[in-house]
LOPALUM-754445 format. One record per residue (C-alpha): residue number from 1; residue in one letter; chain; x, y, z. Coordinates in nm, 2 decimals, m for minus. Layout:
N
+-----+---------+--------+--------+--------+--------+
! num ! residuo ! cadena !     c1 !     c2 !     c3 !
+-----+---------+--------+--------+--------+--------+
! NUM !       a !      A !      X !      Y !      Z !
...
+-----+---------+--------+--------+--------+--------+
# end
This chain:
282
+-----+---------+--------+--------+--------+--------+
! num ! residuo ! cadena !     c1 !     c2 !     c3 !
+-----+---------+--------+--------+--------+--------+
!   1 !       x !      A !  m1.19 !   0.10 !   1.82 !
!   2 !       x !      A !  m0.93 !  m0.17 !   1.72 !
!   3 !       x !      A !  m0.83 !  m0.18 !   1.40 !
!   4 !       x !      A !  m0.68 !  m0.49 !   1.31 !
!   5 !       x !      A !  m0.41 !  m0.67 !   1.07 !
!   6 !       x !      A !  m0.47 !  m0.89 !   0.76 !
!   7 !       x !      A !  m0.19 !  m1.18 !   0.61 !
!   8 !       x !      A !  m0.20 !  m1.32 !   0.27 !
!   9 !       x !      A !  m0.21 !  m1.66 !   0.28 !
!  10 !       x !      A !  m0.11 !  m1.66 !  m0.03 !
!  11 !       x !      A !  m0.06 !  m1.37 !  m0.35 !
!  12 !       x !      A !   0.00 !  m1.46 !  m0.69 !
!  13 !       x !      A !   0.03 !  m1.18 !  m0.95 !
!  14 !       x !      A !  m0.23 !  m1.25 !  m1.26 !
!  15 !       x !      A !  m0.18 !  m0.96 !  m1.47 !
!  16 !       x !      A !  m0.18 !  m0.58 !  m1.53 !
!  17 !       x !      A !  m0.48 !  m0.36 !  m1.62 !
!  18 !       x !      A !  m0.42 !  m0.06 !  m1.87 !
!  19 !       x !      A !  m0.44 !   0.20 !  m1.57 !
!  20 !       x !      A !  m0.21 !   0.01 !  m1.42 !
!  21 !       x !      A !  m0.29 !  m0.15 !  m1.18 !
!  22 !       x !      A !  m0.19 !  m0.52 !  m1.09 !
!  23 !       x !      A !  m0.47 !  m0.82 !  m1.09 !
!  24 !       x !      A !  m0.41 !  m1.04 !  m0.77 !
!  25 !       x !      A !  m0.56 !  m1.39 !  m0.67 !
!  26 !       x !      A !  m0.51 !  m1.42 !  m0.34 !
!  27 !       x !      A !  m0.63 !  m1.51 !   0.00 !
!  28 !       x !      A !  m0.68 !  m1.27 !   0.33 !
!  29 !       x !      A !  m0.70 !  m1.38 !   0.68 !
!  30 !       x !      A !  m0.77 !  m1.14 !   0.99 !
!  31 !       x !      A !  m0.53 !  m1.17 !   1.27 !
!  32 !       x !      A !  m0.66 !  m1.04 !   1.63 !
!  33 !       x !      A !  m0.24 !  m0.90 !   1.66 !
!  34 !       x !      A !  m0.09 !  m0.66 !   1.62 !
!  35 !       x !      A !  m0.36 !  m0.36 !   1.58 !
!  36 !       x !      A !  m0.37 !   0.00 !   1.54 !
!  37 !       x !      A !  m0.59 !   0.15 !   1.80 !
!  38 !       x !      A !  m0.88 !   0.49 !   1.67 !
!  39 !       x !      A !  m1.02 !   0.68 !   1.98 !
!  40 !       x !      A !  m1.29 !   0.92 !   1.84 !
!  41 !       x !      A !  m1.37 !   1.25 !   1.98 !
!  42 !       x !      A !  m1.61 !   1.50 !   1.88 !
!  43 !       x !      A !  m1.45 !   1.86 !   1.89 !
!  44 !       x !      A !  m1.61 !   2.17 !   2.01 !
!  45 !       x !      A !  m1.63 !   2.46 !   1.80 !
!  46 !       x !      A !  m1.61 !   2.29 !   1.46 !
!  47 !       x !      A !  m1.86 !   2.18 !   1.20 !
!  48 !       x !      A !  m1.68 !   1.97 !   0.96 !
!  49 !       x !      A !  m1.39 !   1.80 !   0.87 !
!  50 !       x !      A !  m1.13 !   1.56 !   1.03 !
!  51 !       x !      A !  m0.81 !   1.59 !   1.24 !
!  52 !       x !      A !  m0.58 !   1.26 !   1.26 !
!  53 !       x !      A !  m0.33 !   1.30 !   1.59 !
!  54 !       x !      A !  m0.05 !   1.02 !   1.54 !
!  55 !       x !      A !   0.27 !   1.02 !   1.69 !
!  56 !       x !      A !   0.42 !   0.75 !   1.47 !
!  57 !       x !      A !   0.70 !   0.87 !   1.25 !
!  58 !       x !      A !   0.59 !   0.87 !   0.84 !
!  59 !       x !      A !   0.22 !   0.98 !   0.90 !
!  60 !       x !      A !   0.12 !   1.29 !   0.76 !
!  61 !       x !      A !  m0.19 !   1.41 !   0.98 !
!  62 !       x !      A !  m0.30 !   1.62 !   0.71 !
!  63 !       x !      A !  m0.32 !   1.32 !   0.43 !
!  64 !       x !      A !  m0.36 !   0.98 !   0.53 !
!  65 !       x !      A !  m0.61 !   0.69 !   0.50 !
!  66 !       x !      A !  m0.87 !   0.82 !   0.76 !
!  67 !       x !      A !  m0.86 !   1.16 !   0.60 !
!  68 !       x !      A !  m0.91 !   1.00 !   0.25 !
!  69 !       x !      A !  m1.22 !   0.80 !   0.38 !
!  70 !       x !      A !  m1.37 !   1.11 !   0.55 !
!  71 !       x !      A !  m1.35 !   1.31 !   0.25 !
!  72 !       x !      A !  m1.45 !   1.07 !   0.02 !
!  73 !       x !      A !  m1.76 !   0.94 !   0.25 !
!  74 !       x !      A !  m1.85 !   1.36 !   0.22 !
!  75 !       x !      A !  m1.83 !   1.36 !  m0.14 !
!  76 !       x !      A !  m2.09 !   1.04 !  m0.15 !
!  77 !       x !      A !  m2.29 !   1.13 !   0.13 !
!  78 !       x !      A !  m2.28 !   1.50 !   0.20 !
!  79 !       x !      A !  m2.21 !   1.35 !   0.58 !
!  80 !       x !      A !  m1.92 !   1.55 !   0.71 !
!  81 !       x !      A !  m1.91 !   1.51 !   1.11 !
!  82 !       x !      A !  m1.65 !   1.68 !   1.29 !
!  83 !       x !      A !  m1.41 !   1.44 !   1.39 !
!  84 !       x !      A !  m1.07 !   1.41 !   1.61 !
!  85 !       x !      A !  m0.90 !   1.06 !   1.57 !
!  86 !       x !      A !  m0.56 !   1.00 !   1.78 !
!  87 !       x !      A !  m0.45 !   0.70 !   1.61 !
!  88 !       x !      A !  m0.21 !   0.42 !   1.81 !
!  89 !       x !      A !   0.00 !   0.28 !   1.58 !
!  90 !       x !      A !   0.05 !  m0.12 !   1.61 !
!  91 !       x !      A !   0.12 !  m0.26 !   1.33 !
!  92 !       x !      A !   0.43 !  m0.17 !   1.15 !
!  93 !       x !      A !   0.50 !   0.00 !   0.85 !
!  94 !       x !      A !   0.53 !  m0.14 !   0.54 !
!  95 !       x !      A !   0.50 !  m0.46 !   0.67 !
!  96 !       x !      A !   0.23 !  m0.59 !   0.39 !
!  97 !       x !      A !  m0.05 !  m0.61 !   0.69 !
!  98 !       x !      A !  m0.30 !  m0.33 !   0.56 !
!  99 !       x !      A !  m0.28 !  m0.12 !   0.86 !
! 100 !       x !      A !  m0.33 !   0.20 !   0.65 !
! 101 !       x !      A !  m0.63 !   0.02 !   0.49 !
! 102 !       x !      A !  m0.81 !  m0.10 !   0.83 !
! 103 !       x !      A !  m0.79 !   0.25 !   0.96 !
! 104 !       x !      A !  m0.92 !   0.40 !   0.68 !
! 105 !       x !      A !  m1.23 !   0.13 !   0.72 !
! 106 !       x !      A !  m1.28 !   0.21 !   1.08 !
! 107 !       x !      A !  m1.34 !   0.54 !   0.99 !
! 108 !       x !      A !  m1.59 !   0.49 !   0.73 !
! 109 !       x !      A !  m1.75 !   0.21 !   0.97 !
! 110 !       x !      A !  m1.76 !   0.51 !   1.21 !
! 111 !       x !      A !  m1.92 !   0.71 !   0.97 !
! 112 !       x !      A !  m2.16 !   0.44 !   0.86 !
! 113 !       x !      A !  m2.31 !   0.42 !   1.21 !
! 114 !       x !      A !  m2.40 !   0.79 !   1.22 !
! 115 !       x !      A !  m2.49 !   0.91 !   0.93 !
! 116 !       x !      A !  m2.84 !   0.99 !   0.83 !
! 117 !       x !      A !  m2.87 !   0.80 !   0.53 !
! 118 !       x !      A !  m2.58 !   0.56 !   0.56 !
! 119 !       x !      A !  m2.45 !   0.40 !   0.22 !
! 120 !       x !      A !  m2.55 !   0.09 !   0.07 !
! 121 !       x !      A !  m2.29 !  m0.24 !   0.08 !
! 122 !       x !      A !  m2.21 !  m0.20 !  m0.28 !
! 123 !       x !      A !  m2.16 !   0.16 !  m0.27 !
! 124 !       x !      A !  m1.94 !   0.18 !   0.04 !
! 125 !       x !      A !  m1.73 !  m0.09 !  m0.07 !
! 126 !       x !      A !  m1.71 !   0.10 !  m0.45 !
! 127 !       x !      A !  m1.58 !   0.41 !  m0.18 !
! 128 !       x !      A !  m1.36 !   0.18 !   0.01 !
! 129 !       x !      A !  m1.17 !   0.06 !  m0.28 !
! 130 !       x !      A !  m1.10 !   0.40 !  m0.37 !
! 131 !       x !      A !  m0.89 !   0.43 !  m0.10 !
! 132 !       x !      A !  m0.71 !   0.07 !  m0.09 !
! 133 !       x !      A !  m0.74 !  m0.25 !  m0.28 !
! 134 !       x !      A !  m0.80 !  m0.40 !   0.07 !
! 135 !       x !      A !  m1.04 !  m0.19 !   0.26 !
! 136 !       x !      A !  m1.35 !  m0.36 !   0.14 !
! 137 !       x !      A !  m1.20 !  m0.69 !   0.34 !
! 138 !       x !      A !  m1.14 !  m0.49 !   0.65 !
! 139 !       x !      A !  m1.52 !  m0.38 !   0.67 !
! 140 !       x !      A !  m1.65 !  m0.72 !   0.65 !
! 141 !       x !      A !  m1.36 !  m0.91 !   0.83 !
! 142 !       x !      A !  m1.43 !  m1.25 !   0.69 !
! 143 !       x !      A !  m1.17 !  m1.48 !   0.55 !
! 144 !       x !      A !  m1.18 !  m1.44 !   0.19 !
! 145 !       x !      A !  m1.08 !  m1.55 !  m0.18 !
! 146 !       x !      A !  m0.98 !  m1.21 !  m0.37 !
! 147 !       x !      A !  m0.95 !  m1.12 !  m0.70 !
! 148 !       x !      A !  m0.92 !  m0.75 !  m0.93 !
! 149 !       x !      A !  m0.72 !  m0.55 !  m0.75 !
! 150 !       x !      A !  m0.81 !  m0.72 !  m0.45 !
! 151 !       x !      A !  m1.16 !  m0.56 !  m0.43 !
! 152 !       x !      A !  m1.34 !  m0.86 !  m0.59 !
! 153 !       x !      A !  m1.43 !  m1.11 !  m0.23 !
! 154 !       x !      A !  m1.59 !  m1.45 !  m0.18 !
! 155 !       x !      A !  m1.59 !  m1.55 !   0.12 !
! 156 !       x !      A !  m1.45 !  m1.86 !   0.19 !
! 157 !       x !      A !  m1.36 !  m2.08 !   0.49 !
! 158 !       x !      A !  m0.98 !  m2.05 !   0.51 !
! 159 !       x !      A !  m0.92 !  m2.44 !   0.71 !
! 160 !       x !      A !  m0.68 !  m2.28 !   0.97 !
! 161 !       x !      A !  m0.87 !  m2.37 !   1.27 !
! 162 !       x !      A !  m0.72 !  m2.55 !   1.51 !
! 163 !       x !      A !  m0.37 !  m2.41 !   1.37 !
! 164 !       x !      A !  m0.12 !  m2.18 !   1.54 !
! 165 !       x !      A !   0.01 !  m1.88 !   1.39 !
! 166 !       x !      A !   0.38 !  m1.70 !   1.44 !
! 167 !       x !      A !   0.41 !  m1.36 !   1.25 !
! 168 !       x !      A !   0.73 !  m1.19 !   1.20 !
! 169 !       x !      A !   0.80 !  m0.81 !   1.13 !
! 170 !       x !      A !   1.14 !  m0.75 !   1.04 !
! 171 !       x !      A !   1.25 !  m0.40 !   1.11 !
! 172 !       x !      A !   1.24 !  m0.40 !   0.74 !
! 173 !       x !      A !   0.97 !  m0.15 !   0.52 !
! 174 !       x !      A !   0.85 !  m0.28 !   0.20 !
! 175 !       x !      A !   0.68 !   0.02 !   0.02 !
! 176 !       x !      A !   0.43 !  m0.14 !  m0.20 !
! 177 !       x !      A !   0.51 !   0.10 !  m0.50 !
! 178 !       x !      A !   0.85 !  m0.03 !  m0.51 !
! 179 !       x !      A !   0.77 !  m0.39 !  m0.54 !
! 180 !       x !      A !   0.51 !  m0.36 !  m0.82 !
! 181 !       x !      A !   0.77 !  m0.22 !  m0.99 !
! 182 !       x !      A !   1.06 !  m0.42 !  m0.86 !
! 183 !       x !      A !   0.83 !  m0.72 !  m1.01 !
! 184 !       x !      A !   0.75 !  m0.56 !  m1.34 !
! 185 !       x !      A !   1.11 !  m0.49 !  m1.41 !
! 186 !       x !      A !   1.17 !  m0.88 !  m1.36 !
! 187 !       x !      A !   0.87 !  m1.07 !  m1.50 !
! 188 !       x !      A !   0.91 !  m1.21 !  m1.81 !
! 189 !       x !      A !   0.58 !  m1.26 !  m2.05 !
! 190 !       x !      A !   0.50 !  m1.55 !  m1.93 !
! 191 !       x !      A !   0.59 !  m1.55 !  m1.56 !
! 192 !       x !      A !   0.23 !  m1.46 !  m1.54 !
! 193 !       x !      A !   0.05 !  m1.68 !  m1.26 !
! 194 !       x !      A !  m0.25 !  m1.84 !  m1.40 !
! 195 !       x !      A !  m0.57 !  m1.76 !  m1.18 !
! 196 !       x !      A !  m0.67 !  m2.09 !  m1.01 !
! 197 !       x !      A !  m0.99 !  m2.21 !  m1.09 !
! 198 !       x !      A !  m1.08 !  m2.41 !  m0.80 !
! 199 !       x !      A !  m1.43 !  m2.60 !  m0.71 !
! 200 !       x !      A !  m1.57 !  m2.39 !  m0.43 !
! 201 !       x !      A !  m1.72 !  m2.72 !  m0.33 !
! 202 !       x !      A !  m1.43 !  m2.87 !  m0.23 !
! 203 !       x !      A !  m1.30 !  m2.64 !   0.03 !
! 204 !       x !      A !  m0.94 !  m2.79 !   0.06 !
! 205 !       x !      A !  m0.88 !  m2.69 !  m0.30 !
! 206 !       x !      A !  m0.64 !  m2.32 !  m0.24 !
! 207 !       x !      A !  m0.50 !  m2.53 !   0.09 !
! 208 !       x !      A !  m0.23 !  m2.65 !  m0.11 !
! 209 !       x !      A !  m0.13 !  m2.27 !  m0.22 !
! 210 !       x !      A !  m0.09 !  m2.13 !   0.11 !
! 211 !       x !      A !   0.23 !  m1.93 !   0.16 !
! 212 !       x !      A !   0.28 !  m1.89 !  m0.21 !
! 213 !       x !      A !   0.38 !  m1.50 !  m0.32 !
! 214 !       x !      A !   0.47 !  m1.38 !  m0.64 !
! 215 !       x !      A !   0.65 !  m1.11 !  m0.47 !
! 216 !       x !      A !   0.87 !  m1.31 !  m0.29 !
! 217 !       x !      A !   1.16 !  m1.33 !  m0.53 !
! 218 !       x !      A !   1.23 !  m0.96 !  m0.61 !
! 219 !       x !      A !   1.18 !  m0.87 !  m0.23 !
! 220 !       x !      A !   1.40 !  m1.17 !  m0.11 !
! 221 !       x !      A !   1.64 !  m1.08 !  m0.34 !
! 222 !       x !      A !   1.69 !  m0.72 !  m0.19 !
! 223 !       x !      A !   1.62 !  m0.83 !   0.16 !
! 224 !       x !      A !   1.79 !  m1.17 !   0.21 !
! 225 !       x !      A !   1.79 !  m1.15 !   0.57 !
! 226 !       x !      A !   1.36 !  m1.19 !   0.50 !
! 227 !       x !      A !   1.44 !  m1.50 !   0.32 !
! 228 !       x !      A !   1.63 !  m1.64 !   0.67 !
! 229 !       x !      A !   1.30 !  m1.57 !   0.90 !
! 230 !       x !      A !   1.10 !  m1.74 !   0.63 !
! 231 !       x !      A !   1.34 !  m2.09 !   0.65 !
! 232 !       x !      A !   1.36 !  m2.04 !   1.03 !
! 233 !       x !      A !   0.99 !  m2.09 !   1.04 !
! 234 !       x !      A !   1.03 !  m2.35 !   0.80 !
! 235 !       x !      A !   1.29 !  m2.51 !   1.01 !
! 236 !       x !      A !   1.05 !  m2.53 !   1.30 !
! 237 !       x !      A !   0.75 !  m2.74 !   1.18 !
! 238 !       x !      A !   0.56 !  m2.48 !   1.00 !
! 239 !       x !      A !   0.30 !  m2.67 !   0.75 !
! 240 !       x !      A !   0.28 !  m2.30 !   0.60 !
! 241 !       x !      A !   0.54 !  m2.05 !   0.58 !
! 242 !       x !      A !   0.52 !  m1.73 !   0.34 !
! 243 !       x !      A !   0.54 !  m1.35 !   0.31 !
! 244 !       x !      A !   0.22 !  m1.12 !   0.36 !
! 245 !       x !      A !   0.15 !  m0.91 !   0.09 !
! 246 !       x !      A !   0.44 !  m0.70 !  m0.04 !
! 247 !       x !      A !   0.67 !  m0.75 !   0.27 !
! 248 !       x !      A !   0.80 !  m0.74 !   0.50 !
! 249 !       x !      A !   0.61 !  m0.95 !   0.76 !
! 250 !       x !      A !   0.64 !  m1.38 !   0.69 !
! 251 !       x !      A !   0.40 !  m1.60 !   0.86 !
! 252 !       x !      A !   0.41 !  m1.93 !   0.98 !
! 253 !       x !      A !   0.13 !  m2.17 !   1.03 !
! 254 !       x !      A !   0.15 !  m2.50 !   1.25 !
! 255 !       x !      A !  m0.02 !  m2.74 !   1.39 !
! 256 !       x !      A !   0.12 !  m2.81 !   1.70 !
! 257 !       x !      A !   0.15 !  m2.49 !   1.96 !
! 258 !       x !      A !   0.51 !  m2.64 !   2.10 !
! 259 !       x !      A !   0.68 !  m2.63 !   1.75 !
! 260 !       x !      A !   0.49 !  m2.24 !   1.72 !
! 261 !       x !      A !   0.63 !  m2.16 !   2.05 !
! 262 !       x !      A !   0.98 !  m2.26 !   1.95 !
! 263 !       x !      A !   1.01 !  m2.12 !   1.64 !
! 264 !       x !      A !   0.83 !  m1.74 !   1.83 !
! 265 !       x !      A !   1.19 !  m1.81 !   2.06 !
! 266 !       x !      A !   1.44 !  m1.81 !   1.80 !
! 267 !       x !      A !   1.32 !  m1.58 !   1.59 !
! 268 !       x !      A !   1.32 !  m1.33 !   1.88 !
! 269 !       x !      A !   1.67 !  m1.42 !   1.96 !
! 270 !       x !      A !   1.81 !  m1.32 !   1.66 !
! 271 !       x !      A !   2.05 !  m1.03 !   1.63 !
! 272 !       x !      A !   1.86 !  m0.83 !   1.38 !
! 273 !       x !      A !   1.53 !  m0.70 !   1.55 !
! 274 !       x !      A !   1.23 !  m0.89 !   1.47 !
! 275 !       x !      A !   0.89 !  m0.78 !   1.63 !
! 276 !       x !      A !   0.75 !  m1.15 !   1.68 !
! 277 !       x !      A !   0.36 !  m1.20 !   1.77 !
! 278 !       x !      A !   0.25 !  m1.50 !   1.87 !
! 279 !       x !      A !   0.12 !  m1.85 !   1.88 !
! 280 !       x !      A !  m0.15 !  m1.65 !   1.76 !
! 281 !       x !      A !  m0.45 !  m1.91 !   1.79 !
! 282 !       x !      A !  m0.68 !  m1.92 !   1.47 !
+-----+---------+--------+--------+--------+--------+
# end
């Protein structure tokens, strides 16, 4: 099974929660590269439980995403299916793509499929946002408009078709933690984004957001060499250019697959390594 990537078209920071927690607005869109690859495996000799082979450096096979989902789906379901996965890493580290969070769905979609009395919607979406802000997105897979913590999804046409996209993973990690906090440390009281409020009849109405992210200042600031892929793509025609998530992958999005093509070159030819995917077509 493939599990695939997610950008943020756009992340603004809203607010805080008392558990703390950080309210989002913002905007996901699946991309069909790169992916992390699950092969399944039922093992002799075992009755329960879950064993996650990875070879990628930074993954602890005893505690990870799909060991979270498989315990938790256990606790909800009393469904506990031996299981082997060797996961394939694709997409990078810390690169603000929710790699960690589509795995952890492709489990629990694996579960879904053969348990006896699989989980409702609601309930194995309140499951899957136990284990990320972002997993509920990766078991439906449609564009969306979120909000809470990222949980809260509308579906909503995202007005890309037609357009070309070039990601760019700097062999730069973002740890999530570090930027909530990085962010908290800066923000003022009122650096707050307001949550727009836009008419879901009119479907150009977040267009005009895309490639905003709150996060972009304190990450730029420690990692200026992000902020120099992010005006490259600029440079080359992108209508939309931005940062995905926390960091550290920017995207950008054009019309026109020569000026997407171009902009893939240079960035590859730079002397600090870049893993570069792309015209991706949306």
């Amino acid at each position: 099974m493939k599990a695939p990537c997610k950008i943020n078209l756009f992340l603004l920071i809203t607010g805080r929660r008392p558990d703390g927690y950080h309210t989002l607005s913002t905007f996901f869109l699946r991309l069909p590269e790169p992916f992390d690859r699950l092969s399944f495996s039922t093992p002799a000799g075992r009755d329960t439980g879950i064993r996650v082979f990875c070879s990628e450096p930074g993954v602890d096979a005893g505690n990870n995403t799909p060991t979270q989902a498989h315990r938790l789906y256990a606790e909800a379901t009393g469904w506990a299916p031996p299981m082997d996965v060797v996961l394939e890493k694709g997409i990078p580290h810390g690169a603000g793509l929710g790699g960690a969070s589509s795995d952890a769905a492709e489990v629990l979609r694996r579960l879904q499929e053969t348990a006896p009395a699989p989980l409702g919607e609601d309930g194995l979406n309140a499951l899957a946002a136990r284990i990320g802000a972002d997993v509920p997105f990766f078991l439906g897979g449609e564009a969306c408009l979120a909000g809470g913590i990222g949980d809260e999804l509308v579906p909503f046409p995202p007005e890309t078709e037609g357009m070309y996209c070039v990601l760019a993973c700097p062999g730069v990690g973002v740890p999530t933690p570090w930027a909530y906090a990085a962010w908290d440390a800066e923000k003022v009281p009122f650096s707050l984004t307001a949550e727009e409020k836009a008419d879901k009849n009119n479907r150009s109405s977040y267009r005009w957001l895309y490639g905003r992210n709150d996060f972009e200042p304190v990450v730029f600031a420690a990692h200026p060499e992000l902020a120099s892929v992010k005006a490259l793509l600029i440079r080359h025609g992108a209508v939309y250019a931005g940062m995905s998530g926390s960091g550290s992958s920017l995207f950008g999005l054009y019309t026109a697959r020569r000026e997407a093509e171009q902009a893939a070159e240079q960035i590859r030819e730079l002397a600090s390594p870049v893993r570069v995917y792309g015209p991706l077509e949306l």
